[in-house]
N, CA, C and O atoms as a GROMACS GRO file, in nm:
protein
  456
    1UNK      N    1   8.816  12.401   7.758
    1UNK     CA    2   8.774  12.294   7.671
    1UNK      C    3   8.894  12.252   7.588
    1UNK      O    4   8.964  12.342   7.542
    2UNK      N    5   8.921  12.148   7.568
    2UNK     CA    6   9.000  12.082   7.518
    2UNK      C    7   9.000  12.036   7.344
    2UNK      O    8   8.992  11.914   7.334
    3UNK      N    9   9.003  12.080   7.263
    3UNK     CA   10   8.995  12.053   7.114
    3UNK      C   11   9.129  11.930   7.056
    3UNK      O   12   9.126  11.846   6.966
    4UNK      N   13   9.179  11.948   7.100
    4UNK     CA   14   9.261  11.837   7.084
    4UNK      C   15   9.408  11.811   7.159
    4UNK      O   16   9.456  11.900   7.230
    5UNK      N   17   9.485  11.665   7.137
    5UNK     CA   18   9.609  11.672   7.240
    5UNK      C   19   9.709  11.662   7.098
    5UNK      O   20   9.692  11.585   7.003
    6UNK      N   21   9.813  11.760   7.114
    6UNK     CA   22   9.932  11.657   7.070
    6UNK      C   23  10.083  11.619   7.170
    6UNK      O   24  10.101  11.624   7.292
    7UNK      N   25  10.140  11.595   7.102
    7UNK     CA   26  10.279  11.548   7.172
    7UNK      C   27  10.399  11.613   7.200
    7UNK      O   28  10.479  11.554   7.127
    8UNK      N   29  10.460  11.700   7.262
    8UNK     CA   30  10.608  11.771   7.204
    8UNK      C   31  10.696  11.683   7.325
    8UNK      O   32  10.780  11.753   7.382
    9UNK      N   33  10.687  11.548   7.368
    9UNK     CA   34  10.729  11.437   7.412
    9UNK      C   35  10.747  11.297   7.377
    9UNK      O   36  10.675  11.273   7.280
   10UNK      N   37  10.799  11.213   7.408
   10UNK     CA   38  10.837  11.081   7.421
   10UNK      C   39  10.727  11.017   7.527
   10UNK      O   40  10.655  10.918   7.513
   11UNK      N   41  10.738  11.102   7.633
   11UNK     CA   42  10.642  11.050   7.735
   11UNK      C   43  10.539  11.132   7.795
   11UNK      O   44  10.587  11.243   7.770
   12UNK      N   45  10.448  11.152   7.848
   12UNK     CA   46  10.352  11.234   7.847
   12UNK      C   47  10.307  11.327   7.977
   12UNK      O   48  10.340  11.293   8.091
   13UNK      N   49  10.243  11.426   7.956
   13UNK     CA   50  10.197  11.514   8.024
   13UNK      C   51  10.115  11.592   7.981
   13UNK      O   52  10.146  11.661   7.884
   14UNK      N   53   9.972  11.603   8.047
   14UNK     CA   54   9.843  11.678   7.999
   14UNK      C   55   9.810  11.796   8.067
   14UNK      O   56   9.745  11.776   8.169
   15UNK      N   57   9.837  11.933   8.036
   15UNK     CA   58   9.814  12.077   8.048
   15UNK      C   59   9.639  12.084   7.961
   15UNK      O   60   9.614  12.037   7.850
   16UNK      N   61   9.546  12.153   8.049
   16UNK     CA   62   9.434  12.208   7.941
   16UNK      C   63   9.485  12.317   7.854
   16UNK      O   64   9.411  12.331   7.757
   17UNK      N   65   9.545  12.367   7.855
   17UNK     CA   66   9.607  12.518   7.779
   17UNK      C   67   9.534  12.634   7.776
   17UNK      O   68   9.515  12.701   7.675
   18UNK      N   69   9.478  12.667   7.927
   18UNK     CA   70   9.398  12.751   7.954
   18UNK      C   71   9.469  12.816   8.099
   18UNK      O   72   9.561  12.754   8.153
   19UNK      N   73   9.421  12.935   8.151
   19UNK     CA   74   9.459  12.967   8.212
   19UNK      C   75   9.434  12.920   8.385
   19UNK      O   76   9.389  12.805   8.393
   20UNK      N   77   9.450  12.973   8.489
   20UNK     CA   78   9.450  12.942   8.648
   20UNK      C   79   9.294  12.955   8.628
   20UNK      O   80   9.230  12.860   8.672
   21UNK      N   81   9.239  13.034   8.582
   21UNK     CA   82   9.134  13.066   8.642
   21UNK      C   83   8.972  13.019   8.617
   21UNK      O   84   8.911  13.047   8.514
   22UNK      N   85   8.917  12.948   8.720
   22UNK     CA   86   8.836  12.828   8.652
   22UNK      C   87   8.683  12.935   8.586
   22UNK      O   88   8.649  13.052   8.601
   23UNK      N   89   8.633  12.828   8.518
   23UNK     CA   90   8.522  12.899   8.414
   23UNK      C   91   8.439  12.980   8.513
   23UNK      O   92   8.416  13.101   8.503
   24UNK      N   93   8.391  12.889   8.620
   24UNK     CA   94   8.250  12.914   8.710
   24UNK      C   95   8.301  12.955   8.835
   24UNK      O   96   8.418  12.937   8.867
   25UNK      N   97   8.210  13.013   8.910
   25UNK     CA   98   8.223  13.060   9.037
   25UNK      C   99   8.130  13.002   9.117
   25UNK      O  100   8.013  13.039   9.130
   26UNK      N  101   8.190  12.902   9.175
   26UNK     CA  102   8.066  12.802   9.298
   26UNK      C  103   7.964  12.908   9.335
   26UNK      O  104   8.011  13.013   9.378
   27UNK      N  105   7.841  12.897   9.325
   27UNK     CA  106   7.741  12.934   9.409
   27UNK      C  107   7.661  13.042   9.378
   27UNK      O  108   7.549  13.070   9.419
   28UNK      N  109   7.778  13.134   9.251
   28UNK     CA  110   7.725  13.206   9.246
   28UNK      C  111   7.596  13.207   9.117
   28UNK      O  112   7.608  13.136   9.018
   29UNK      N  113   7.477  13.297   9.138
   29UNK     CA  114   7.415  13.313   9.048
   29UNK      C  115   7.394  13.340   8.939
   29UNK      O  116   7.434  13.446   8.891
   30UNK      N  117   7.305  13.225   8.851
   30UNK     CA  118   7.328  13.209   8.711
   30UNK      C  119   7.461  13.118   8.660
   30UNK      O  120   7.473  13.068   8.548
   31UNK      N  121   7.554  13.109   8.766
   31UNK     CA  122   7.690  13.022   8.738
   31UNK      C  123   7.656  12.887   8.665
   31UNK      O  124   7.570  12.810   8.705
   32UNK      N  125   7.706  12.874   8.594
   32UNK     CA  126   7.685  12.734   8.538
   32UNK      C  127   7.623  12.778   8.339
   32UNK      O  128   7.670  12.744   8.231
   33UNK      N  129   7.547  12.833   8.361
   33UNK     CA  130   7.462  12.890   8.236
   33UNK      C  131   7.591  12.881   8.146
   33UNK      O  132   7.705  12.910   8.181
   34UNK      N  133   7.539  12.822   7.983
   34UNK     CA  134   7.589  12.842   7.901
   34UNK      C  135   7.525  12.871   7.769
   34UNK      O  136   7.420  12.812   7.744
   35UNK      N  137   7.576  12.960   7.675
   35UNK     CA  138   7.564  13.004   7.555
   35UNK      C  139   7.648  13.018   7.424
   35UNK      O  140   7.755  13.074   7.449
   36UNK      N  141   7.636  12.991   7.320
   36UNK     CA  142   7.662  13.042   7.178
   36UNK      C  143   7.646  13.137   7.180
   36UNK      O  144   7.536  13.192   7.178
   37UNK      N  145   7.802  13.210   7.188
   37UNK     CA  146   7.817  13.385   7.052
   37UNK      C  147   7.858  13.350   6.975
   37UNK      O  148   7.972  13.309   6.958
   38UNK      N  149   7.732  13.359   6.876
   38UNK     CA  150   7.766  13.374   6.742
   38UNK      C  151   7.867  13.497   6.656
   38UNK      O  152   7.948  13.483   6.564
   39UNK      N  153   7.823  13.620   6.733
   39UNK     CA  154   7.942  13.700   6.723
   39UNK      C  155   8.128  13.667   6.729
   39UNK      O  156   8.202  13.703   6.637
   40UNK      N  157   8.179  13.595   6.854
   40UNK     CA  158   8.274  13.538   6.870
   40UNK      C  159   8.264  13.398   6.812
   40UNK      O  160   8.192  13.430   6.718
   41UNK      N  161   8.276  13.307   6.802
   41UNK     CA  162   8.181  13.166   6.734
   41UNK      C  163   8.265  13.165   6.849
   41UNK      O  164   8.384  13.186   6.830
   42UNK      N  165   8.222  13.143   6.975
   42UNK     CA  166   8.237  12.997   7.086
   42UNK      C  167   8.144  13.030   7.125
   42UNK      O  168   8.065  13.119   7.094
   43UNK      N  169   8.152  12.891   7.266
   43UNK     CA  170   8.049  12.946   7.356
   43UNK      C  171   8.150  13.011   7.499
   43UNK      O  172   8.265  13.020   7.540
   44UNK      N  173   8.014  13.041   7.531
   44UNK     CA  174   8.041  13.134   7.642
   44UNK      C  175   7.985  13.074   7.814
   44UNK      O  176   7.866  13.043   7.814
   45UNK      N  177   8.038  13.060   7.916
   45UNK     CA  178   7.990  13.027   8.017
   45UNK      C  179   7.968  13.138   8.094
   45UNK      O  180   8.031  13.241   8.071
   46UNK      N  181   7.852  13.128   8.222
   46UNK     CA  182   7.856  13.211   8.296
   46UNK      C  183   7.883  13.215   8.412
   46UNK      O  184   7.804  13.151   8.482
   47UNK      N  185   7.991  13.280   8.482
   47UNK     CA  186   8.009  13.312   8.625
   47UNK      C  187   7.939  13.318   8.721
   47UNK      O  188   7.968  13.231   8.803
   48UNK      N  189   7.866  13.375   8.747
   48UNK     CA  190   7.762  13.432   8.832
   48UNK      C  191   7.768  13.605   8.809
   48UNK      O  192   7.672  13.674   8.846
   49UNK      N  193   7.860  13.652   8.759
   49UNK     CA  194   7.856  13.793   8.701
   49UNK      C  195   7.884  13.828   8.577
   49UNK      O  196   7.833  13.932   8.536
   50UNK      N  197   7.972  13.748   8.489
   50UNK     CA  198   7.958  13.785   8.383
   50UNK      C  199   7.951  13.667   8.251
   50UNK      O  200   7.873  13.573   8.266
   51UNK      N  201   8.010  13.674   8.158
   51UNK     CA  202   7.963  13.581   8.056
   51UNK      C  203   8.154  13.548   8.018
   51UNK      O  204   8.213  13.656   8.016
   52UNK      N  205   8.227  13.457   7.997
   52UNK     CA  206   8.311  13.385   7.998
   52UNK      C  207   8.379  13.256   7.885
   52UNK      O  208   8.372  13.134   7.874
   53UNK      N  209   8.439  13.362   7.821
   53UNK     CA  210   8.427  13.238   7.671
   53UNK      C  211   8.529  13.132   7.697
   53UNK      O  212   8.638  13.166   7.740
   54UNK      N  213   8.504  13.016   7.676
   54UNK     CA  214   8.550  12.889   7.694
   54UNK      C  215   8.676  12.888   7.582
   54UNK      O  216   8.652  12.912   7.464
   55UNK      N  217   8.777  12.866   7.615
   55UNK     CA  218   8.896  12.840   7.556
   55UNK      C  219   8.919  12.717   7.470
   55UNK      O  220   8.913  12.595   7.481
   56UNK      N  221   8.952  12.814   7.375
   56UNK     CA  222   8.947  12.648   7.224
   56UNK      C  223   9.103  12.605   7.238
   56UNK      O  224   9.152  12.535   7.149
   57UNK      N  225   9.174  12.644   7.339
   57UNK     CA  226   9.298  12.593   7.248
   57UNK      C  227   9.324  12.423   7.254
   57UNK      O  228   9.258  12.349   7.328
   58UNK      N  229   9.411  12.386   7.180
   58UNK     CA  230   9.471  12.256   7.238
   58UNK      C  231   9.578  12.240   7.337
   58UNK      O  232   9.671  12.313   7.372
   59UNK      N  233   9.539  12.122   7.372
   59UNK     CA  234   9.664  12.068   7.496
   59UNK      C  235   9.802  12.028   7.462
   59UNK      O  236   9.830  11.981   7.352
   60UNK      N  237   9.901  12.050   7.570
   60UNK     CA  238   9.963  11.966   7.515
   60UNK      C  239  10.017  11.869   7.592
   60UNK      O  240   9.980  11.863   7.710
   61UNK      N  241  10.103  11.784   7.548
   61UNK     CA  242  10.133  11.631   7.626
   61UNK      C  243  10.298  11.663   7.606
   61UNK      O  244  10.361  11.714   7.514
   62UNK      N  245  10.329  11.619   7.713
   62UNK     CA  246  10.477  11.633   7.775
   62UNK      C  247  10.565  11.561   7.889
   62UNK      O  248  10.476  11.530   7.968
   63UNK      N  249  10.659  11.525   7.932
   63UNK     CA  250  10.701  11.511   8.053
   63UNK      C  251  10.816  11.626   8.039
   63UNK      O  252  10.855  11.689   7.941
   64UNK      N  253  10.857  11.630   8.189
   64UNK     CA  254  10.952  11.738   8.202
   64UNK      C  255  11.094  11.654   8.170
   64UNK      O  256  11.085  11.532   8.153
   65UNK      N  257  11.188  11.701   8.164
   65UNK     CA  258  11.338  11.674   8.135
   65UNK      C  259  11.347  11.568   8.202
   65UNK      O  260  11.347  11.456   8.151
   66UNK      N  261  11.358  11.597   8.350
   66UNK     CA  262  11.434  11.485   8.456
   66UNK      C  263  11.296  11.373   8.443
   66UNK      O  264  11.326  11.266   8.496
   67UNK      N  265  11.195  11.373   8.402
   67UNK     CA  266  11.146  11.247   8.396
   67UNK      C  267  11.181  11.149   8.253
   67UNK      O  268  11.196  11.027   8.256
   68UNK      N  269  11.188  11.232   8.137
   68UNK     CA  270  11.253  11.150   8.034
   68UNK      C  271  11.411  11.117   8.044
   68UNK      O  272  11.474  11.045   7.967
   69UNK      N  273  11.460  11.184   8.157
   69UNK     CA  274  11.619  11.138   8.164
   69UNK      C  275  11.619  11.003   8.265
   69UNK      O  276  11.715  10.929   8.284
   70UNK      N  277  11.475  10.991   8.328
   70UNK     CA  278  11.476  10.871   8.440
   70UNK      C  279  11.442  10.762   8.332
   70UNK      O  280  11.499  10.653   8.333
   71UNK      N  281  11.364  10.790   8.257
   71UNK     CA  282  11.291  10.664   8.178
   71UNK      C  283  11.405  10.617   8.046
   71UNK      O  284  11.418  10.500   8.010
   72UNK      N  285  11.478  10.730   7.986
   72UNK     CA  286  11.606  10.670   7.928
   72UNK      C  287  11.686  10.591   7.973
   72UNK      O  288  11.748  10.506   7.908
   73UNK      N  289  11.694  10.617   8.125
   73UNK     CA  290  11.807  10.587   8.206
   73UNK      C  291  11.744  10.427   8.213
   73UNK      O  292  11.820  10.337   8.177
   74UNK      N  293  11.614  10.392   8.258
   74UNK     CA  294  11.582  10.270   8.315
   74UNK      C  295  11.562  10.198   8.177
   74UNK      O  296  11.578  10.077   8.197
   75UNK      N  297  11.526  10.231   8.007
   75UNK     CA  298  11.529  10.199   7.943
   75UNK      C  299  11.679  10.132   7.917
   75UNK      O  300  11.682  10.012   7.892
   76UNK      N  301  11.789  10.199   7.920
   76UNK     CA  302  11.907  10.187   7.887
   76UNK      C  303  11.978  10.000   8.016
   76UNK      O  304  12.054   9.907   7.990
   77UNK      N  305  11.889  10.038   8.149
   77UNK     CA  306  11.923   9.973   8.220
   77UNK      C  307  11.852   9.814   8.206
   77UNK      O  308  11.906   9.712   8.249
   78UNK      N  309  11.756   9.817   8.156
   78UNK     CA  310  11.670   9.688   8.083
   78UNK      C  311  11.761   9.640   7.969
   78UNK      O  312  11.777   9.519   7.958
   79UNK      N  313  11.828   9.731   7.875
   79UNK     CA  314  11.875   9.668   7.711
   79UNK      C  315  12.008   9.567   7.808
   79UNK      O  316  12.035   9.451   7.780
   80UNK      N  317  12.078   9.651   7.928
   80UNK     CA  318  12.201   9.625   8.007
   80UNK      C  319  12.150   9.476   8.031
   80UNK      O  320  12.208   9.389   7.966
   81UNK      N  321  12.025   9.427   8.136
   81UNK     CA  322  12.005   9.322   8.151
   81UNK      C  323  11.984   9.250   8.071
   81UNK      O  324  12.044   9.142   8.078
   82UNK      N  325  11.908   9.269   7.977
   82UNK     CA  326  11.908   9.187   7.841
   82UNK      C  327  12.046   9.102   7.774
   82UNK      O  328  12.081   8.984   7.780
   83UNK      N  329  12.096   9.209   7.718
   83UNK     CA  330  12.287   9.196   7.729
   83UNK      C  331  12.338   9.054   7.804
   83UNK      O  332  12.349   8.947   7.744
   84UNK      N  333  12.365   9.072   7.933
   84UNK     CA  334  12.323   9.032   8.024
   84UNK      C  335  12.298   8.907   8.066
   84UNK      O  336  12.370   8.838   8.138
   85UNK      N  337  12.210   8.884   8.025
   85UNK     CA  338  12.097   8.770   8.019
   85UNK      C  339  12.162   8.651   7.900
   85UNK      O  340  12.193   8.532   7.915
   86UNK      N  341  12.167   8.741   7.776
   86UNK     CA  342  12.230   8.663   7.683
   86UNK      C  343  12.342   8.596   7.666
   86UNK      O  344  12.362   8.506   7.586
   87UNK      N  345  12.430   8.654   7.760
   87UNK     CA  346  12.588   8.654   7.791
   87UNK      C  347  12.590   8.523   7.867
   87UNK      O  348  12.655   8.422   7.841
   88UNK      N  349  12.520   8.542   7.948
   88UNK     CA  350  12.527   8.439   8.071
   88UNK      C  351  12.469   8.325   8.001
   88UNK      O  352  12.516   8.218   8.039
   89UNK      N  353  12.370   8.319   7.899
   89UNK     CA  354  12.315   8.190   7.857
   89UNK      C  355  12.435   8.093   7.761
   89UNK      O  356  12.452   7.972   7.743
   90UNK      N  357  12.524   8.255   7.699
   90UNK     CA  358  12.611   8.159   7.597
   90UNK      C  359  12.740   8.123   7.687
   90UNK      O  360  12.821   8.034   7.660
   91UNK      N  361  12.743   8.215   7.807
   91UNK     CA  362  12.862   8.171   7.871
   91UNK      C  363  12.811   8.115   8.030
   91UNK      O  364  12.804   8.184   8.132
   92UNK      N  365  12.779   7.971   8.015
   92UNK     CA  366  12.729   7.950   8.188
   92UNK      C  367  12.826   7.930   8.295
   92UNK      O  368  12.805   7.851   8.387
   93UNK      N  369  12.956   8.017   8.283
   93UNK     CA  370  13.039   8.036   8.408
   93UNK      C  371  13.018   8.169   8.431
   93UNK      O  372  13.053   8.213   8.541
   94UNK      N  373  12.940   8.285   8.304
   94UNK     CA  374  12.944   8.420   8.364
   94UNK      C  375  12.858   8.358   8.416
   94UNK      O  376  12.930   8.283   8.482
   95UNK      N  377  12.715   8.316   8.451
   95UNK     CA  378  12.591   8.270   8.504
   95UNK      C  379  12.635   8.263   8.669
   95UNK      O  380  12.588   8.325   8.764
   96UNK      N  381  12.747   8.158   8.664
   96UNK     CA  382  12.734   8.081   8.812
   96UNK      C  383  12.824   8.234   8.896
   96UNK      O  384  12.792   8.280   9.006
   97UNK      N  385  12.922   8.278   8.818
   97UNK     CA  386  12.981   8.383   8.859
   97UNK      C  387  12.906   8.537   8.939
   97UNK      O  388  12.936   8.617   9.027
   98UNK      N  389  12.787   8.510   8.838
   98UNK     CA  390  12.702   8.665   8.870
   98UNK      C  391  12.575   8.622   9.003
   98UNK      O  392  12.510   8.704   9.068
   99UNK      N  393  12.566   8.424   9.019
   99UNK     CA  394  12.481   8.393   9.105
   99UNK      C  395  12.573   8.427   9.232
   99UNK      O  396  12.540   8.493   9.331
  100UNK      N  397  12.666   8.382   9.213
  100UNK     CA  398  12.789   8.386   9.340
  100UNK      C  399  12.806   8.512   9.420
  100UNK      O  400  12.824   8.524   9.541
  101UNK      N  401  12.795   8.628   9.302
  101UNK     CA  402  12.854   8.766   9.338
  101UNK      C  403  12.706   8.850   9.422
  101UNK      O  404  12.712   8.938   9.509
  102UNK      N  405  12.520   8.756   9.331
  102UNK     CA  406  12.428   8.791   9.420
  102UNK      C  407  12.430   8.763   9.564
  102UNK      O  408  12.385   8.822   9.663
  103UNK      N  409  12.482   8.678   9.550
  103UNK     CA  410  12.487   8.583   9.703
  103UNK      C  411  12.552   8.665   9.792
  103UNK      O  412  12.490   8.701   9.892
  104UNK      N  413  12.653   8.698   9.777
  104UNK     CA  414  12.743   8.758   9.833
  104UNK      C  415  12.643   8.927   9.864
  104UNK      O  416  12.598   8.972   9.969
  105UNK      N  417  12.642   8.962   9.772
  105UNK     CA  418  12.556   9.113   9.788
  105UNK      C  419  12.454   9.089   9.881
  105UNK      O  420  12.444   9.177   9.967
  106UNK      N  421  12.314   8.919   9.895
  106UNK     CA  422  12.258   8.950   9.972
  106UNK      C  423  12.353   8.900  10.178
  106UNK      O  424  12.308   8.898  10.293
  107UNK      N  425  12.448   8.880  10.137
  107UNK     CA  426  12.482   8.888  10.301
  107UNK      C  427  12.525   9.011  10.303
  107UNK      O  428  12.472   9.059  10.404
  108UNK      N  429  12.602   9.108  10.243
  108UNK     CA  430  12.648   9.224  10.280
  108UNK      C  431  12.510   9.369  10.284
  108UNK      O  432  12.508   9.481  10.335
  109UNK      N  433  12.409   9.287  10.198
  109UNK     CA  434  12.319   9.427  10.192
  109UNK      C  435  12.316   9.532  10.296
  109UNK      O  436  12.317   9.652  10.270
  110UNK      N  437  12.310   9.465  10.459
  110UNK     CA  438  12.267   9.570  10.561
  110UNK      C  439  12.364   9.648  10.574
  110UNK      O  440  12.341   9.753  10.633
  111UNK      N  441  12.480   9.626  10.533
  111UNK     CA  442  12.594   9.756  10.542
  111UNK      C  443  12.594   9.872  10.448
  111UNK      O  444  12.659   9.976  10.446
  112UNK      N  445  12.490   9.815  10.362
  112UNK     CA  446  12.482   9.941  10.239
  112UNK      C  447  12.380   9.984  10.286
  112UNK      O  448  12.372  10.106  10.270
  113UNK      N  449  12.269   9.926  10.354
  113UNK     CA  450  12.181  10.056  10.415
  113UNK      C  451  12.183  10.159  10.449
  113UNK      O  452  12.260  10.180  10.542
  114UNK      N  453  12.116  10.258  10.406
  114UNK     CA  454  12.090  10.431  10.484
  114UNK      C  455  11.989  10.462  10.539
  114UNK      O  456  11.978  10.575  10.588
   0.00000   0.00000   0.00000
């Protein structure tokens, strides 16, 4: 069970913060059943053999390294076009220059194929 998410990211990733091993056991009897211990204050699910307290912790949200180093990277590569963009509006010979140099890239593309 999930009590709440927070963040130790920029970009995200959702863990329950519980372990491999799921609450219930398909098929088996009584599986599914749930209860309040008041003794423990949670509740408790049942297996089909025994009784199974439901995990309070929270989640957390994350991406791994190499995905925030991809999304910096493509962030960084958008501000580039931007740049870019602006350059070419105040200077319209970089413009015709960078149409020229596309042009050129799309006749050569199939040699850069792999």
């Amino acid at each position: 069970m999930i009590n709440g998410i927070t963040s130790n990211s920029r970009y995200i990733t959702v863990s329950d913060g519980s372990g491999t091993n799921p609450y219930i056991s398909p098929g088996a009897v009584g599986a599914g059943m749930m209860r309040w211990n008041p003794n423990m204050n949670c509740m408790e699910v049942c297996d089909g053999n025994s009784w199974k307290s439901l995990g309070m912790s929270y989640a957390s949200v994350g991406l791994t390294g190499e995905t925030e180093s991809l999304l910096d990277w493509a962030r960084e590569k958008r501000m580039e076009e931007q740049r870019l963009q602006e350059m070419m509006e105040k200077y319209p010979a970089l413009k015709k220059a960078k149409d020229n140099f596309d042009i050129l890239l799309n006749i050569v593309k199939d040699d850069f194929k792999q």
